[in-house]
C-alpha positions in Angstrom: 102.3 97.2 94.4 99.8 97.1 97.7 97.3 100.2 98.3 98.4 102.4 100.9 97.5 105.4 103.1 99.6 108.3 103.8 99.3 111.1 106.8 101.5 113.9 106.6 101.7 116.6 108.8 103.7 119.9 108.7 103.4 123.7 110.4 104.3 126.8 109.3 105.4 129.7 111.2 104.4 133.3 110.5 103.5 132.1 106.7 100.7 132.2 104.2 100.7 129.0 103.6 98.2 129.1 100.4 96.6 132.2 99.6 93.3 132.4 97.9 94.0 134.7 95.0 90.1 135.4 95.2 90.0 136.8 98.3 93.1 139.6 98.6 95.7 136.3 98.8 94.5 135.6 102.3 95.3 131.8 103.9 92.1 129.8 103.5 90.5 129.4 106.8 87.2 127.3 107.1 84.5 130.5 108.5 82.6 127.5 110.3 85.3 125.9 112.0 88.1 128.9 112.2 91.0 126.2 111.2 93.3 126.9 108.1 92.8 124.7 104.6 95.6 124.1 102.3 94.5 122.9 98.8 95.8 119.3 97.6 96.8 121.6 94.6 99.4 123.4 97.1 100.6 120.3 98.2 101.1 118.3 94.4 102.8 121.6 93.5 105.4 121.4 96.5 106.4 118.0 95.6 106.6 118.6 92.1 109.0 121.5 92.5 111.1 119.7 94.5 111.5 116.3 92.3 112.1 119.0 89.7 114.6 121.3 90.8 116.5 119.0 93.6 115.5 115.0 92.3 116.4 116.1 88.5 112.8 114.5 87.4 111.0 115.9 84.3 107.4 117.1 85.4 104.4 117.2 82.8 102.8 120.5 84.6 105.8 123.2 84.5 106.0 127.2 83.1 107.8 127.0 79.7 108.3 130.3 78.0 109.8 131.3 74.8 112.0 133.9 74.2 109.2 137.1 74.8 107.7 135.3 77.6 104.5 133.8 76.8 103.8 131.1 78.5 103.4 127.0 76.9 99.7 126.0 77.1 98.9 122.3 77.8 98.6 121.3 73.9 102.1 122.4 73.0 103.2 120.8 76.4 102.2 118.1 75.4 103.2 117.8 71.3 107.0 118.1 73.5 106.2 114.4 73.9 105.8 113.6 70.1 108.7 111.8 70.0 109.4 108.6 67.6 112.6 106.8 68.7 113.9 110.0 71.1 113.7 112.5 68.1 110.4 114.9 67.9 108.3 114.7 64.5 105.6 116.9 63.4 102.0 116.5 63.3 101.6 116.4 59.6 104.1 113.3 60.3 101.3 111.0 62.0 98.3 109.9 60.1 95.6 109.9 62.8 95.2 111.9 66.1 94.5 108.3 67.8 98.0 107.6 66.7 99.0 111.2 68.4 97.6 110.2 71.4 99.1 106.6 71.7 102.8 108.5 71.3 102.4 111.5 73.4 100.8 109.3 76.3 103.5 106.5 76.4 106.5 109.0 76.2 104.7 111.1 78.7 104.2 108.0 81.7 107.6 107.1 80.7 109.1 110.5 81.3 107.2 112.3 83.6 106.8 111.4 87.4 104.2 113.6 87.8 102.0 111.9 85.7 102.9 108.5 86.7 101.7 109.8 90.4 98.6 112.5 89.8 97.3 111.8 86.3 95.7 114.6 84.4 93.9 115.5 81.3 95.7 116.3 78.7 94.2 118.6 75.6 95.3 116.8 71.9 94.9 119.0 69.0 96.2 117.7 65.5 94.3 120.0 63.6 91.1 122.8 64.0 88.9 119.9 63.3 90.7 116.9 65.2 90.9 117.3 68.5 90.9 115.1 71.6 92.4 114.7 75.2 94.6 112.0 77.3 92.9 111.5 80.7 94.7 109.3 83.3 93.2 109.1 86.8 96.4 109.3 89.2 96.8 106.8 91.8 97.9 109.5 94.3 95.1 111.4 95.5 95.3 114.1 98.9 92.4 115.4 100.5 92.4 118.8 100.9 95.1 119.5 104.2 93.3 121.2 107.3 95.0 122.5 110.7 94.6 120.4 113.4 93.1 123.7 115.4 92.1 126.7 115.0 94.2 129.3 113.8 94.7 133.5 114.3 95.1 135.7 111.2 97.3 138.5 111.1 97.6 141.3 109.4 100.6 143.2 108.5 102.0 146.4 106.5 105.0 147.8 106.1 106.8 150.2 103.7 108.9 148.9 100.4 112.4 150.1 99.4 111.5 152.1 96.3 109.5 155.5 96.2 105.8 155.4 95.1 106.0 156.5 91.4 108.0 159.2 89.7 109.1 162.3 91.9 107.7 160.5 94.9 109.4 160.7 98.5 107.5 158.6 99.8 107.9 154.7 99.9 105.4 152.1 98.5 103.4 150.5 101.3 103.4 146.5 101.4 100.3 144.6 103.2 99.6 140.9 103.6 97.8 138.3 105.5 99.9 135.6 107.4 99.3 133.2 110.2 100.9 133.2 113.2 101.5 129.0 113.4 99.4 126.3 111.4 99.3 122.7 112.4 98.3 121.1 109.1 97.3 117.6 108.3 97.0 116.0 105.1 95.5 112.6 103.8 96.3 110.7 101.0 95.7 107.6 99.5 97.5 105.6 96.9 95.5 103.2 94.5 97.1 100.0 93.2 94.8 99.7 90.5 95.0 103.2 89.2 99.0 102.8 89.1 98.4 100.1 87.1 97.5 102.6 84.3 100.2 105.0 84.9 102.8 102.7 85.4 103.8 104.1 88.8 106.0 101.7 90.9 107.7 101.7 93.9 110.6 104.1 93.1 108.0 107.1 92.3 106.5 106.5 95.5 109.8 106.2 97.5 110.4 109.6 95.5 106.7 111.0 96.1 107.4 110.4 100.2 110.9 112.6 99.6 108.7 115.2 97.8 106.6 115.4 100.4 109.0 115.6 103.3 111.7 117.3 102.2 110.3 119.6 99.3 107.8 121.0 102.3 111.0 121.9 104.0 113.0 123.3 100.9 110.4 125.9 100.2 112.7 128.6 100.9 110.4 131.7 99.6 109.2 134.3 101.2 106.0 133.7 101.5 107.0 129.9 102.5 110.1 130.0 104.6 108.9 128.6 108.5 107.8 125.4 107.2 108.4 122.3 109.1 107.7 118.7 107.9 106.7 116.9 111.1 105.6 113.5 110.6 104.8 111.2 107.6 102.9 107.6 108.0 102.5 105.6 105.4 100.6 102.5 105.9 101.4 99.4 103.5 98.3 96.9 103.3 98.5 93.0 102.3 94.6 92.6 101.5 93.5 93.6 98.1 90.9 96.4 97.9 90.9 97.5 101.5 92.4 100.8 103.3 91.1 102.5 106.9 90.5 105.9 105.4 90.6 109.0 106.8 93.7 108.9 109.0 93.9 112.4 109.6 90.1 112.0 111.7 92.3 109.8 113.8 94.5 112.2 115.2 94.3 115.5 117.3 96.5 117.9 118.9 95.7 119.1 122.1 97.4 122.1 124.2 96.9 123.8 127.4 96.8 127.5 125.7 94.0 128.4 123.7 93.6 127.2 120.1 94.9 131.1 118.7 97.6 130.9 120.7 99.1 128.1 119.6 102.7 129.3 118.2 104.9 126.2 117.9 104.7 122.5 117.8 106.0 122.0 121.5 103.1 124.0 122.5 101.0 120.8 122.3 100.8 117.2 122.4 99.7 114.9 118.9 96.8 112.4 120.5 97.3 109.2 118.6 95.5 106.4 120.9 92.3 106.2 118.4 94.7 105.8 115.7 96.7 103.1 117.2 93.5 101.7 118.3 92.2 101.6 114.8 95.4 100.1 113.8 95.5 97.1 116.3 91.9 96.5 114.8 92.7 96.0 111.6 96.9 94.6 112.3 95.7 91.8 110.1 95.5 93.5 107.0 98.4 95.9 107.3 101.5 95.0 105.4 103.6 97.4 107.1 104.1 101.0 108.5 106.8 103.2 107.0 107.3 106.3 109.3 109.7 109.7 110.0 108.9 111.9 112.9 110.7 115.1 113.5 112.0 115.0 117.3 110.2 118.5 118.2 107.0 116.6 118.3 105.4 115.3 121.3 103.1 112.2 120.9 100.8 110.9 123.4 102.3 107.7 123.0 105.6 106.3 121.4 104.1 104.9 118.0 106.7 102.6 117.0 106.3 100.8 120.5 102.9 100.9 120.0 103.1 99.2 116.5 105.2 96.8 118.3 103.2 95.5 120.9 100.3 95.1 118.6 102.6 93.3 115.9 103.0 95.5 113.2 105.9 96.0 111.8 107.3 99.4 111.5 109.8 101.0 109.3 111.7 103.8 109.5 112.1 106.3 106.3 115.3 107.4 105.3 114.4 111.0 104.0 
């Protein structure tokens, strides 16, 4: 497996699309710069979700309740992985928590794609005195996303269906924050060595591209529905050790309406030329480009002509 770079970028429409649950569930927007932030959490939870529920994968970081409801913590989550030959044995069946760990983590890389891609730590506890932890450093790794302008937020409240409480005529009041449109951009990188360690190959990240693309546009809740994958790069590289790095500083998206005002993705064109420049730099080291751009967004330039003339070769993503 070579290292390689990834810049995604999606919009949403009329969305929240990540509240911060510390301040009333509003989007995050950066006060310095007025654009919206998406955590890397948000984004890992997306393609999760979606290898989950649509890819039939098993994921490591899932609820799990029992019958009343309370929710699995992250030891018994993991003693679900203490498995000898397929069938699950107790603790008091293993001699040493070392030998604990050596079960749970194999069946754990083997079974779960999350892992494979994002690592964790993962809490051990044989007994009240033996206790330890599985930590694997995931060879995926996002940024957090940011919009690629600056974005307006809205306010809005409106009445519910039931009454307010017992006797009550009138109707509960519902309020929330949402943005009008977000351009977001996220980078990622994927480390060869680190894969290495969680035995990721080329199938998870064939199936970590489909998370990203089309997970983004099966979130069909609520507070999701409007969102919009609209391009995904992913840059292959031949030399050992080396990446550009930070992609998504490469980029911009210009309009002629104010930055606020922005409401869709044809409102504005996707500069690219320090990008390709960057690319036609460093053409030596680059493997390949594997690419899938939604037809609703305008470029300043035709990429995959561009990759051509500067003799890279690039590849289309079947997503």
């Amino acid at each position: 497996m070579n290292r390689s770079e990834l810049l995604f970028l999606y919009d949403v429409s009329w969305t929240n699309p990540n509240g911060d649950p510390v301040d009333e569930n509003k989007p995050r927007i950066d006060e310095e710069t007025g654009r919206n932030i998406v955590t890397d959490v948000r984004l890992k939870r997306t393609i999760r979700d979606y290898l989950h529920e649509y890819r039939e994968q098993e994921i490591f970081v899932r609820e799990i309740a029992d019958e009343e409801g309370i929710l699995q913590d992250a030891k018994h989550r993991a003693e679900d992985f203490l498995l000898i030959d397929g069938e699950k044995v107790s603790k008091s069946q293993i001699k040493t928590i070392g030998e604990m760990k050596s079960i749970i983590r194999s069946n754990m890389l083997r079974d779960c794609i999350d892992v494979r891609l994002f690592g964790g730590t993962i809490p051990i506890e044989k007994s009240a005195k033996e206790k330890s932890s599985i930590t694997l450093t995931g060879p995926v790794q996002f940024q957090f996303g940011s919009s690629l302008h600056r974005v307006k937020l809205e306010y809005i409240k409106g009445t519910g269906a039931f009454a307010s409480g017992d006797g009550q005529t009138r109707k509960t009041f519902r309020e929330e924050y949402v943005l009008p449109y977000s351009l977001l951009s996220f980078y990622g990188i994927i480390n060869e060595k680190a894969a290495i360690h969680t035995e990721m190959n080329e199938e998870d990240v064939s199936l970590l591209i489909d998370g990203m693309w089309n997970g983004t546009k099966n979130l069909i809740s609520r507070s999701k529905v409007g969102q919009q994958p609209r391009l995904l790069l992913r840059i292959v590289y031949g030399q050992d050790g080396f990446h550009i790095g930070e992609l998504n500083k490469l980029i911009s998206f210009t309009s002629e309406k104010t930055e606020e005002a922005i409401r869709h993705v044809t409102d504005g064109v996707l500069q690219i030329a320090p990008l390709i420049q960057k690319l036609e730099v460093e053409r030596e080291k680059i493997t390949r480009i594997e690419y899938k751009i939604d037809e609703q967004l305008i470029t300043s330039s035709d990429l995959v002509a561009e990759c051509t003339r500067i003799g890279i070769e690039a590849t289309p993503l079947e997503l």
